[in-house]
C-alpha positions, -999 to +999 in steps of 0.1 A: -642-445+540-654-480+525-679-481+506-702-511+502-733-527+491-754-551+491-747-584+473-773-613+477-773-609+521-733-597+521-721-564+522-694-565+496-666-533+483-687-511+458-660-519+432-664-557+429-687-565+406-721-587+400-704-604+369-672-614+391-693-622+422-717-647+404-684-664+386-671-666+421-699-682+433-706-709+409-675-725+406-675-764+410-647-775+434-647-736+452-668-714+476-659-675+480-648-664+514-635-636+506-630-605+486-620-574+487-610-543+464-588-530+486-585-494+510-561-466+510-552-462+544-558-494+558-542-525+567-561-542+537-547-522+513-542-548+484-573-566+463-578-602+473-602-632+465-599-664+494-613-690+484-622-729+497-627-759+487-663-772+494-670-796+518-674-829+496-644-818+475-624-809+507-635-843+519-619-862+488-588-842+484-585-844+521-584-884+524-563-882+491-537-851+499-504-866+503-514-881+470-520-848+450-503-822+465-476-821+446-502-823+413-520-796+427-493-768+438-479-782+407-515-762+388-514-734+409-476-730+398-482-732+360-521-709+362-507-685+386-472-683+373-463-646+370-455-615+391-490-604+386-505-631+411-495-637+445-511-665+451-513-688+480-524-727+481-533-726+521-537-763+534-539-761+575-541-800+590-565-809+614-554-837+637-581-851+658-596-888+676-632-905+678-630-936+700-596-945+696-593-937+658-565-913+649-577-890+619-558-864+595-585-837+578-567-810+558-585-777+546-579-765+510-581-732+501-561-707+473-559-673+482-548-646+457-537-606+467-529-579+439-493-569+441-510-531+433-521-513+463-545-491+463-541-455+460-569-439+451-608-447+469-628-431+441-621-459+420-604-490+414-573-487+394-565-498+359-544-525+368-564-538+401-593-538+377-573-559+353-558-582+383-596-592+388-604-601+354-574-624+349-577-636+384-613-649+376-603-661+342-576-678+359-597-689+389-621-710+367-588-728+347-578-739+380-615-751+384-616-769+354-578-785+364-594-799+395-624-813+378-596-833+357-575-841+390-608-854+409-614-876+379-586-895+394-595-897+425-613-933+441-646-927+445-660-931+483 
């Protein structure tokens, strides 16, 4: 059975925190769109965090991508560089015309999944409990990279 609660007006896993949702949810470049401590039994099994660029910043690494991508898989490479992340730079491209006018959009996001399953439901384990700290800590490098990397970028 999951167990939740309420969080601000979301219903979020008993286990995640106030102290890691409030990180999660001030970052500069990032909004949270997911999280999740995991279930025994169920096809979500292993602790995530999704998360997105925000609009403006999406908009500005968007018109810029082919430009950074290799900078920016090159940061989540070196922040996330261990078995204890599995993390995912997600970048799906949206083709699509206004009067005549051929545009590329792409949407940025970085999704990260424990490599620990969960096994019990009582409580989060030891070393999903760690994979949430060091996610977060890790999470708000990455933040701080793009806040460097954005520097760069022309300003609209």
């Amino acid at each position: 059975m999951k167990l939740t609660r309420k969080w601000r007006s979301h219903d979020v896993d008993i286990e995640i925190t106030d102290k890691w949702l409030e990180i999660l949810n001030s970052l500069e470049n990032f909004e949270l769109v997911g999280i999740c401590a995991g279930h025994v039994g169920d096809d979500n099994k292993y602790p995530y965090i999704g998360l997105q660029l925000k609009e403006d910043i999406n908009e500005y690494f968007s018109d810029n991508w082919l430009k950074y991508a290799k900078i920016i898989e090159h940061e989540v490479s070196r922040i996330f560089n261990n078995d204890f992340f599995v993390a995912k730079l997600i970048v799906g491209k949206n083709n699509f015309s206004f009067k005549s006018v051929k545009f590329d959009n792409y949407n940025i996001g970085l999704n990260l999944t424990s490599p620990f399953e969960r096994t019990m439901e009582e409580f989060l384990e030891i070393n999903n409990l760690i994979w949430f700290q060091s996610s977060i800590d890790n999470i708000l490098k990455f933040d701080l990279e793009l806040n460097g990397i954005r520097r760069q970028l022309p300003k609209k």
